[in-house]
C-alpha positions, 0 to 999 in steps of 0.5 A, a space after each residue: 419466426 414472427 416479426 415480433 418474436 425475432 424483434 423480441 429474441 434480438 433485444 435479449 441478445 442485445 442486452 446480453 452483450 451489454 451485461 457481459 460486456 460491463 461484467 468484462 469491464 468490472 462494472 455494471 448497473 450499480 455493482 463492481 467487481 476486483 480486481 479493478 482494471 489499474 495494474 499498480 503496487 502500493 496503491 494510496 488514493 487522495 480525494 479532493 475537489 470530488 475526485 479521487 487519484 490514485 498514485 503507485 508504484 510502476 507504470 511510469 513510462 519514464 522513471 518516477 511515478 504515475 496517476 489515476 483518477 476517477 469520480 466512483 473509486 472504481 472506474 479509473 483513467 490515466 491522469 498522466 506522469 505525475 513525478 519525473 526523477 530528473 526534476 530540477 531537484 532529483 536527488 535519486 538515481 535511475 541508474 541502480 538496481 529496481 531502476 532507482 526503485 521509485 516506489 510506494 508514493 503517497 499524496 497529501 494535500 495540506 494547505 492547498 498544495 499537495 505532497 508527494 512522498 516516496 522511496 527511492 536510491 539515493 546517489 549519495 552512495 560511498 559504500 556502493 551500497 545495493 540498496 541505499 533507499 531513502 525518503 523524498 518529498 516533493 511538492 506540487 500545486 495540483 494533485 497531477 502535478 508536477 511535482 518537485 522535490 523540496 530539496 536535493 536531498 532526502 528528507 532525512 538520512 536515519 543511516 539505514 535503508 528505508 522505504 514505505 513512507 506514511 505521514 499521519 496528521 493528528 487533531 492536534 496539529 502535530 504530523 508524524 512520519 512512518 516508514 519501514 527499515 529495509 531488511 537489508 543487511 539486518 540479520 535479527 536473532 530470533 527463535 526463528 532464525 535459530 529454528 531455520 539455522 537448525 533445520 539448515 535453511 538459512 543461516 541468518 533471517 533479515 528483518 524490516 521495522 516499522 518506525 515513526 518520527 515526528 515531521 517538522 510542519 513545513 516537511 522539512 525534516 524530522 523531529 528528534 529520532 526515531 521510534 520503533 513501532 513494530 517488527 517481527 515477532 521474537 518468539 515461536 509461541 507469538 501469536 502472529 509468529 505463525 503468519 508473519 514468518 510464512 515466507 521464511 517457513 516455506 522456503 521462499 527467503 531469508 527475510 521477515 518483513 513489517 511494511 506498507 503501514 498506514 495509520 490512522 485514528 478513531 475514537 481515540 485509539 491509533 490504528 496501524 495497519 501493516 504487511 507481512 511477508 515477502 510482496 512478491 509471494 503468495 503469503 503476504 498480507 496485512 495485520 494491525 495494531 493499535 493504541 493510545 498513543 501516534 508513537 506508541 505502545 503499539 500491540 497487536 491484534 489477536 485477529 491478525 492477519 485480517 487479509 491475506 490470501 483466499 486460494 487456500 478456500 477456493 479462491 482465486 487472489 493471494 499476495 494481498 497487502 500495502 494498503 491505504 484508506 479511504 471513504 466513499 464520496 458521502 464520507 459514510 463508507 469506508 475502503 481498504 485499497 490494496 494489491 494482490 494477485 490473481 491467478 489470471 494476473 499471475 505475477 502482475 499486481 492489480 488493484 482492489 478495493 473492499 470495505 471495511 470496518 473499524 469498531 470498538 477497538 477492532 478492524 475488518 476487511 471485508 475480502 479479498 473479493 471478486 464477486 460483484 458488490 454495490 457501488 460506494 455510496 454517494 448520495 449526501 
């Protein structure tokens, strides 16, 4: 072989190596492909100061919650524990089921400080109740922390068991709060249920609800009550009856759920996205509703579910929802980051970010994906 065939036959190996090598990592020359290597649930991303972080449930070494952070929205580090449960103000308890069920943090920044709102146990719990969640906001003066609960307490106590906090900031300066009941201990009747009951299945279906409240400016506490938003449908003819009720068909549990909402609005009309189904299982996915108002009406899309899973095409991701937002560094795309599962990840949630569209009243997620695709833009 001649010098120069040999010196040519090595830089394509070379080459080779490296492509294979950035395909391995997720990212190559201008693309990236999901799942992204961040092994989080719930995932919410913040952007200030053109950089991103990326808080959500696990992976905090000691109770409490994790960051990470990144400039492109797709290569990520470790940013460190960002909330520890013993802080001078914790209210929760480490030492319940899930490990005090630290879960679902998003991070707001607001007039130069940042918030962090969460779901845990709270150890006021008379009744010795398994799942006693509440809502807790703490607070800190950089987006790393470290944040500090407001007060001892939660935010506030509806007397039921609540998770999946989402707060909504509207143009007119008013800021509203969204969370999900627990299904715990609220067996619903629905035609559902007694479909189930008949067939023998279960005798009772839980069901978690969507509800807002106005927030009081200084995140405090909350404005008059509560509003239900959203919840399973009634009746087997609902259109979205079929997709939302697939954990209880199939035999995977005696719950419904609606969670994991996030809201949002454009061009006067509010939009909230929500997950459906057990999060553990292959079926959960994301819906949305919309309307002319932050507390409602709300209906529904006839599109729902617009992700969920794709190994029924093919493909290799289920479990897909708990999704947030976010726009690309030139603000002109915008992302749908949420977890899901893959069938080398098995149980183990990861992270994905596709784009998405919002026109004319109408939503759509473009994935799941795992083929490569381009970078978010960035130019300004």
């Amino acid at each position: 072989m001649s010098r120069i065939l040999l010196i040519t036959v090595s830089l394509i190996l070379v080459l080779t190596n490296v492509t294979v090598a950035q395909q391995q990592a997720g990212t190559q020359r201008g693309v990236y492909t999901n799942p992204l290597k961040v092994q989080l649930g719930d995932p919410f991303v913040l952007y200030t100061k053109g950089t991103y972080y990326m808080y959500g449930t696990g992976k905090a070494e000691d109770r409490g919650f994790s960051a990470y952070a990144s400039k492109d929205l797709v290569n990520w580090k470790p940013a460190g524990q960002v909330y520890f449960h013993d802080n001078k103000n914790g209210w929760s308890d480490p030492n319940t089921p899930w490990d005090g069920a630290y879960w679902a943090p998003e991070v707001y920044e607001v007039k130069g400080k940042f918030y962090l709102f969460y779901s845990a146990q709270w150890k006021v719990n008379p009744k010795k109740e398994m799942e006693n969640f509440k809502i807790g906001v703490a607070v800190a003066d950089k987006p790393t922390g470290p944040f500090i609960d407001l007060a001892p307490k939660p935010l506030f106590d509806p007397g039921y068991p609540i998770i999946d906090a989402n707060v909504f900031f509207d143009t007119d300066g008013k800021s509203y709060l969204y969370y999900s009941r627990a299904a715990y201990k609220h067996p619903i009747a629905s035609e559902i249920a007694s479909q189930m009951r008949k067939k023998g299945k279960y005798k009772e279906i839980e069901e978690s609800w969507v509800y807002g409240v106005e927030l009081k400016s200084d995140f405090s506490g909350v404005i008059g009550q509560p509003k239900l938003i959203l919840r399973p449908p009634v009746k087997l003819d609902d259109k979205q009856a079929a997709w939302e009720s697939l954990s209880v068909t199939t035999g995977e549990v005696n719950r419904r759920w609606t969670e994991g909402s996030v809201t949002f609005k454009k061009d006067g009309i509010y939009y909230i996205m929500y997950s459906a189904n057990h999060f553990g299982g292959e079926h959960y996915a994301v819906g949305y509703a919309t309307s002319t108002s932050p507390l409602g009406p709300y209906k529904k899309s006839a599109d729902n579910p617009i992700l969920h899973k794709n190994t029924d095409k093919g493909g290799i991701v289920s479990g897909t929802g708990h999704n947030s937002i976010v726009y690309s560094p030139d603000g002109k795309e915008m992302f749908c980051v949420y977890h899901g599962r893959t069938i080398a990840t098995g149980a183990e949630r990861v992270v994905f970010i596709d784009r998405m569209e919002v026109k004319n009243g109408k939503i759509i997620v473009h994935g799941p994906t795992t083929k490569a695709q381009n970078l978010p833009t960035v130019q300004k």
